[in-house]
TORGU-804999 format. One record per residue: residue in three letters; x, y, z of N, C-alpha, C in turn. Coordinates in steps of 0.05 Angstrom, whole numbers, plus 5000, padded with zeros to 4 digits. Each point is the difference from the previous one (the first is absolute). Last residue first. Layout:
N
ALAXYZXYZXYZ;...
//
This chain:
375
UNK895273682049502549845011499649855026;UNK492950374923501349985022502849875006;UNK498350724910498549665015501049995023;UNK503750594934497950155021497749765015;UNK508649874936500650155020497850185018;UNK496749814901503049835013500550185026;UNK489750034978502150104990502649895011;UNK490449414993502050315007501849964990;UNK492849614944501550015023501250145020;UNK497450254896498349835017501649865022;UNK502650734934497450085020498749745011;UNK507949964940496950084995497950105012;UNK509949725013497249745013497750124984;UNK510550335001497549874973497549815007;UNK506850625061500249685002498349884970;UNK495650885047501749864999501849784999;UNK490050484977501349895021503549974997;UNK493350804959500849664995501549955020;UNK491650664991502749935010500849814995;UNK490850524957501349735020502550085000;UNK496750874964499549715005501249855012;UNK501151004980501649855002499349664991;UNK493450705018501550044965502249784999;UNK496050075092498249854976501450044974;UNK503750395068500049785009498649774982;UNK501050994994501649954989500049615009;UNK493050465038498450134971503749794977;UNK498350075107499449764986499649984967;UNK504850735040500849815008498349734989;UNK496550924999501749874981502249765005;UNK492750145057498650034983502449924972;UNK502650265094498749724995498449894975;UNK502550975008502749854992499949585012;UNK492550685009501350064971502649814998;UNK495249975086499449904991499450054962;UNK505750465068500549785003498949814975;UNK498250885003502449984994500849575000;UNK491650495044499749994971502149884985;UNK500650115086498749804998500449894974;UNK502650845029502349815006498749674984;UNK494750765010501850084971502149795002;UNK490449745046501150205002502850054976;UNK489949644997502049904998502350235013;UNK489450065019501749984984502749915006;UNK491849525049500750264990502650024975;UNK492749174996501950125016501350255002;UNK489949784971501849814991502950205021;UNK490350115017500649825008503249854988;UNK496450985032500549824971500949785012;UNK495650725064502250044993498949694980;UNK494650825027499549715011502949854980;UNK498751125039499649824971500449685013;UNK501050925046498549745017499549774977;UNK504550884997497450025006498449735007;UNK509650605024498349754992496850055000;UNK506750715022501149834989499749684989;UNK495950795052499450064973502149714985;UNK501250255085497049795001499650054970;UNK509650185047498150154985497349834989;UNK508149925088499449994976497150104986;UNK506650175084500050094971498549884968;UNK500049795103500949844993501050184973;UNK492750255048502950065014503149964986;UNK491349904965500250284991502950105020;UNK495849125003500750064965500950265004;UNK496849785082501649885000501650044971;UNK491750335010501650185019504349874994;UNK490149544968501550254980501950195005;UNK497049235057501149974975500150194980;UNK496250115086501749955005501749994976;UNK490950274976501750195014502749855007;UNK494749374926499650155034501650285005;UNK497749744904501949945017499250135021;UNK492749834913503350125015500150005017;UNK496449324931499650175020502450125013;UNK495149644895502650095017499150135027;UNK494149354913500450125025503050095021;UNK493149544907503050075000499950155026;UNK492949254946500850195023502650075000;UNK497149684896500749975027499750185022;UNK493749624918502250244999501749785032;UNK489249845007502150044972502550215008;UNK494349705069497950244983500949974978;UNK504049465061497549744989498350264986;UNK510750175014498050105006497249814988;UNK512249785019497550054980497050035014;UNK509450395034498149725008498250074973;UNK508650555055499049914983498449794990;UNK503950635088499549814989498750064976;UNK507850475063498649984985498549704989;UNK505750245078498850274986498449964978;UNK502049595101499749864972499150254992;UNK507250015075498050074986498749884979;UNK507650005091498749884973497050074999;UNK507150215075499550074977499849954972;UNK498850045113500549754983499650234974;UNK501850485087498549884990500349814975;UNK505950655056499849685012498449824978;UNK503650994957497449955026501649655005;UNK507450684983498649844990498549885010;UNK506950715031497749935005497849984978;UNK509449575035498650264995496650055000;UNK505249054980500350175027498550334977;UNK497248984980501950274994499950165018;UNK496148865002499750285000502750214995;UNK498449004991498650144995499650254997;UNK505849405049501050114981498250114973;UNK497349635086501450225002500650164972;UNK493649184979501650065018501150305014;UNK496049544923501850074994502650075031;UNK489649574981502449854980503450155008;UNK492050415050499949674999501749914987;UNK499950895008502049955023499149654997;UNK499150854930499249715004501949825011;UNK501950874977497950155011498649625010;UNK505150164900500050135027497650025020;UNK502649194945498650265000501250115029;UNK507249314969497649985006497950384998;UNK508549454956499050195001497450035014;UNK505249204973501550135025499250385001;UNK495449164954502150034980502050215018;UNK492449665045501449754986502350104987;UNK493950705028501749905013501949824999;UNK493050194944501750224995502149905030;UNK493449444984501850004986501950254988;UNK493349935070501549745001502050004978;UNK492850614988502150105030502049704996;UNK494450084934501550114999501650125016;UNK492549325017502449924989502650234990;UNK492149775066503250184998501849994983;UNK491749284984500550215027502250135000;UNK497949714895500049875032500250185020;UNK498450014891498750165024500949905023;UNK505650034903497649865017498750135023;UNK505950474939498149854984498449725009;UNK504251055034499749725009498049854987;UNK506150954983496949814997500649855003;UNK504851055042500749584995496249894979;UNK508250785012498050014991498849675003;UNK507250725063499249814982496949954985;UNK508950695052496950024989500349794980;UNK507349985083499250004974497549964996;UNK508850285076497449844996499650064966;UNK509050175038497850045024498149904992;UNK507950284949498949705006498249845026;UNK499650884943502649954994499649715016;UNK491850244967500850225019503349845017;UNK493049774903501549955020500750215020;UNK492049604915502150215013500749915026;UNK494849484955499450154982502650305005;UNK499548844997500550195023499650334973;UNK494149044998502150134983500250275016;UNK495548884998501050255012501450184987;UNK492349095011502550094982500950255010;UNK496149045037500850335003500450084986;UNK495648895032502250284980499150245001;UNK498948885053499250425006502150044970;UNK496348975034501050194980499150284993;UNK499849345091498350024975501650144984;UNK505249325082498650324988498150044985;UNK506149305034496649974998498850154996;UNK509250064997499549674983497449995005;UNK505150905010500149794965498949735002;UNK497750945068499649684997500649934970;UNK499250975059502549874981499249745002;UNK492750545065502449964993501549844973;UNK491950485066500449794975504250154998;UNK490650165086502050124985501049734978;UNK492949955063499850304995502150034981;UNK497249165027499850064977499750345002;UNK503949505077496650004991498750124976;UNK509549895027499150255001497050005002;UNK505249155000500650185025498550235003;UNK504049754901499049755021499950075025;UNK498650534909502349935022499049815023;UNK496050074893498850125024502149935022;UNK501850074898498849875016499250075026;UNK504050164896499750095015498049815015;UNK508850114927497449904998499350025032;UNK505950594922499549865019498149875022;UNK504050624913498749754995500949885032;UNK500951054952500549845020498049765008;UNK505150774916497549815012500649755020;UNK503851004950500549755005497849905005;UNK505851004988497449814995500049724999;UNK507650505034497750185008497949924979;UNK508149575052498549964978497650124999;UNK505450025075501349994982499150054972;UNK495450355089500249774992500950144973;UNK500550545090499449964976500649794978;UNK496350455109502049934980499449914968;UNK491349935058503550135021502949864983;UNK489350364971501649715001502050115019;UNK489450344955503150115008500549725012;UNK492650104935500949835015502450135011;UNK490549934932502350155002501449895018;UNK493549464933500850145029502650184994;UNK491649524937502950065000500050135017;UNK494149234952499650225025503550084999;UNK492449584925502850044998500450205032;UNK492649124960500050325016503350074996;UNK497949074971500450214980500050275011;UNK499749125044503150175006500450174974;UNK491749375037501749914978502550204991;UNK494650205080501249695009501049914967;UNK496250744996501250095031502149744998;UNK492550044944502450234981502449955023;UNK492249645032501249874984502250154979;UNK494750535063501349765012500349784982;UNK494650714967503050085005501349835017;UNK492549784970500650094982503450045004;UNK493049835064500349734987503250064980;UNK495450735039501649945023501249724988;UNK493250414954502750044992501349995020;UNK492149635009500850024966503250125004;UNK494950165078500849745000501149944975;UNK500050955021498949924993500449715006;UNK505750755013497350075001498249844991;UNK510749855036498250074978497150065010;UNK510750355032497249885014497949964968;UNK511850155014497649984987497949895007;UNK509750445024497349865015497950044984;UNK510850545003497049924987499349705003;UNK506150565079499650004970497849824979;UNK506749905094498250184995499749974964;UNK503649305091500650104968497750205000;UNK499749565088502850115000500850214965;UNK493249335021499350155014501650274999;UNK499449314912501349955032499250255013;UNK494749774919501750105002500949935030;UNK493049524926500650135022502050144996;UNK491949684936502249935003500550135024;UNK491750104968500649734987503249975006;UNK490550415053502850034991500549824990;UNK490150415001501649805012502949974989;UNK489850705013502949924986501749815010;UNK489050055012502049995017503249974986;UNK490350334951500749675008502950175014;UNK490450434991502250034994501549705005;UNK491550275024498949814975502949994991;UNK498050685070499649705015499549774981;UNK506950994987496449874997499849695010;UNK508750415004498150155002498450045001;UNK509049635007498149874994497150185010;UNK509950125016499349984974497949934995;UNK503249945088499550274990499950054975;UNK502949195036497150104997498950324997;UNK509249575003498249934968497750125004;UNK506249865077499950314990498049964973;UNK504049225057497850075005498750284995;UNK508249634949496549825000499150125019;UNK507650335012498150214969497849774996;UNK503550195104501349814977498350154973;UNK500749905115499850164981501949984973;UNK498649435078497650074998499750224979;UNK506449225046500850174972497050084996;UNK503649315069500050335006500850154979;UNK498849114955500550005025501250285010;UNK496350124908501149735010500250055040;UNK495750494889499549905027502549675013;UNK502850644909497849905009500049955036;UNK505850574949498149884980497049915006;UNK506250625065500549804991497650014975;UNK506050775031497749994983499049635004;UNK509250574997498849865037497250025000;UNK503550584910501149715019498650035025;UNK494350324921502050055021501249795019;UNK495149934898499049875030502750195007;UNK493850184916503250025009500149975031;UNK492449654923500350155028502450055008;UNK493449784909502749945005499850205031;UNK491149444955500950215014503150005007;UNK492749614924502049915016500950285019;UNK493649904922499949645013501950085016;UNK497650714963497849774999501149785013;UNK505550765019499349924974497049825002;UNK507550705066498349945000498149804964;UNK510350415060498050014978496949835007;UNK507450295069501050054980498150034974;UNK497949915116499550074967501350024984;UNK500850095094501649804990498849944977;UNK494750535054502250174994502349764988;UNK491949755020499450154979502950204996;UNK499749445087499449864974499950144976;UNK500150465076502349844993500049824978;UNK492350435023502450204995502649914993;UNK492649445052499850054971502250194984;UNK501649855096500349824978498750074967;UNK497950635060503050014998500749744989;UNK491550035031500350334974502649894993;UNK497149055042499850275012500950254969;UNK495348974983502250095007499450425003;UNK495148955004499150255002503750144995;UNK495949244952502049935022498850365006;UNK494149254948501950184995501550215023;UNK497048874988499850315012501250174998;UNK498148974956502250205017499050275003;UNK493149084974502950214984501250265023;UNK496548995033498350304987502750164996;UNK497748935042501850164974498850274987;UNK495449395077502850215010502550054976;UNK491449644980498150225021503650115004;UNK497349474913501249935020499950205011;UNK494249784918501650185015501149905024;UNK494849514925502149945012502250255013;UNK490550124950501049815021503150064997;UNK493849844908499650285028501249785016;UNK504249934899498249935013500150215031;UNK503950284910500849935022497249915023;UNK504350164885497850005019501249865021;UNK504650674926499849815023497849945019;UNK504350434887498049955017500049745032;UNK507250634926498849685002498050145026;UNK506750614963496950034986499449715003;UNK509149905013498350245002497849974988;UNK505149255025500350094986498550225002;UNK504449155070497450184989500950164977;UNK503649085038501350195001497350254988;UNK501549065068499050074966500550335001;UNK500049395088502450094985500250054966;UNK492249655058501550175012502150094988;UNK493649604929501349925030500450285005;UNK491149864943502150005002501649935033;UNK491350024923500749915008502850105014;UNK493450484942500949795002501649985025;UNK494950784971498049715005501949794993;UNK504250815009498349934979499249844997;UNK504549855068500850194997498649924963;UNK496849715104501149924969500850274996;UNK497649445100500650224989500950024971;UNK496249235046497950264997501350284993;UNK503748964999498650214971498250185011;UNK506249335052495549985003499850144974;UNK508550185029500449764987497449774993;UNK500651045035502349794964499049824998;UNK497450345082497950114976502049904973;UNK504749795075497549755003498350164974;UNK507950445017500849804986497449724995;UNK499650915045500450094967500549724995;UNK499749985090496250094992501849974964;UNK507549985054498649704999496750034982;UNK506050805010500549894985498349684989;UNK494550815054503049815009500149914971;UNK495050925011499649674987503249865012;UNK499851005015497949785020498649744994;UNK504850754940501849735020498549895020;UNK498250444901497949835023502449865019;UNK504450484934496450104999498149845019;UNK510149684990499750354992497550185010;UNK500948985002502050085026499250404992;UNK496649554940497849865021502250275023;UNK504349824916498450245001498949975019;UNK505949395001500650285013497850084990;UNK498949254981499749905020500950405009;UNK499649784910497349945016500450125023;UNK508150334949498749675007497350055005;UNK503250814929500649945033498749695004;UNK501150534912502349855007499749895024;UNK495550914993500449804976502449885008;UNK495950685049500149775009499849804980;UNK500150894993501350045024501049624995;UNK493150354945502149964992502849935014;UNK489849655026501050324988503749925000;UNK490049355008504249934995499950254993;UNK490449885045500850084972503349955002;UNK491249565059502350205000501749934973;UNK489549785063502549954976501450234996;UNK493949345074501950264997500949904972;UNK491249565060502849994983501050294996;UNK494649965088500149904983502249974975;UNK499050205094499349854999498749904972;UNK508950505060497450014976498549764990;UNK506850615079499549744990498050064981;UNK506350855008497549895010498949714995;UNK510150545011497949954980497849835013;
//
């Protein structure tokens, strides 16, 4: 953006109701240093409807912003739209699931990373720009990740407004994400929930997390085995009602079922002989999220090739879940359970008709009983 040498006024559009001072500046003018936004505060040249305000005041739509001329900084200029080759764009537009106003769902292919990291040059942040089409377009930005290794739905938002929007749905644990998941073998308790708290392994340079009860953070899972293949492995349904690093790898392992195909947590014993792919097999299949359009986003992605090969080796039938976001109150009772807790039921039901107990010895019930004192 072009320095300007005179006042600027700018309209609060809806994108940007609720936003600090200090980010909208960061949003719409990043070539204002934070320090320039806090000297025009605190002098009163910048107001918001001719009043007065701080850096950290919260804006309202349809408010008016005057922005004194100046304070462009020469080496803060907004980011460059990235050239990307025919075949990236392609790639990008081919991981399309839906498209909405505010949000783009992308079904990421495993060995996909998320984002840019050390000899990691191809990634879906640097793929966004092929969304951006006109030079007035705003740059889609991701609000949550997936592990390099996990395939499946990746929500990019379209807007700063609702990139705001949906990253707090993210971090307050109302989004509902539900994975698919082959396992090696088959856990006892085929619905359940796995409460263990998670930390970074000491040594691994925070590549990998591990089981921590005393400094851990608090990871939960919930799980439910959807079908079995005699005791060789098991189609699971996992939502992880916290977000931590690996966490559904770490704790599908924790409980002695590691994913198939995930030689970090599980080791050798990761993998199935025959010929079941190597590849990690977890999927996030479906997300659910409240929409800043109204209603909810509802999004299912389907299954890599390796993972639908493996279901189809394995005998099982993909029709057999649809990915429902499982009940927070406990599964059902089983018939033994039921039994038990009928006859704990009449047990205390004859315990009460009975009443107090009289003590023995005519004490009345007060002292002990003869012959039951210490010796």
């Amino acid at each position: 953006m072009k320095t300007s040498d005179e006042v600027r006024q700018f309209r609060v559009e809806a994108d940007d109701d609720g936003i600090r001072v200090d980010r909208w500046f960061k949003r719409h003018l990043p070539q204002v240093g934070f320090g320039t936004v806090s000297k025009w505060a605190r002098t009163g040249q910048v107001r918001v409807d001719g009043k007065r305000v701080k850096p950290d005041d919260r804006l309202e739509q349809g408010q008016q912003i005057r922005v004194p001329p100046g304070g462009d900084a020469a080496h803060k200029k907004p980011k460059a739209k990235r050239e990307l080759s025919q075949a990236e764009i392609e790639q990008a537009h081919d991981m399309v699931i839906k498209k909405t106003k505010s949000a783009i769902a992308l079904n990421k292919p495993a060995g996909l990373a998320t984002q840019g990291g050390t000899n990691t040059f191809n990634h879906v942040d640097g793929l966004l720009d092929a969304f951006v089409e006109g030079e007035d377009d705003v740059r889609p930005r991701l609000v949550h990740r997936l592990d390099k290794d996990t395939s499946g739905v990746l929500l990019v938002a379209r807007t700063p407004g609702s990139a705001a929007f949906f990253s707090k749905r993210f971090s307050g644990r109302s989004a509902k994400k539900i994975y698919w998941a082959l396992v090696v073998g088959v856990p006892d308790i085929k619905q359940g929930v796995i409460e263990a708290p998670l930390a970074k392994q000491p040594g691994s340079g925070g590549e990998k997390m591990h089981v921590d009860h005393e400094g851990g953070a608090p990871a939960k899972t919930k799980y439910r085995v959807v079908e079995t293949a005699a005791k060789t492995a098991a189609w699971l349904e996992l939502q992880p009602m916290t977000g931590r690093t690996h966490q559904l790898r770490v704790h599908c392992a924790a409980m002695g079922h590691p994913i198939v195909g995930d030689g970090k947590y599980g080791g050798r014993d990761a993998f199935l002989t025959g010929s079941i792919s190597r590849k990690m097999h977890l999927h996030a299949r479906r997300l659910i999220i409240d929409s800043p359009d109204g209603g909810k986003l509802d999004v299912t992605a389907d299954l890599p090739e390796h993972f639908a090969a493996s279901l189809e080796q394995l005998g099982f039938d993909e029709n057999a879940s649809d990915a429902t976001p499982m009940r927070d109150d406990p599964p059902p009772k089983s018939r033994e359970e039921k039994k038990q807790q009928a006859r704990q039921h009449a047990k205390n039901y004859r315990k009460a008709q009975r009443g107090p107990r009289r003590a023995r010895g005519g004490t009345g019930g007060k002292g002990p009983a003869k012959g039951k004192g210490k010796r």
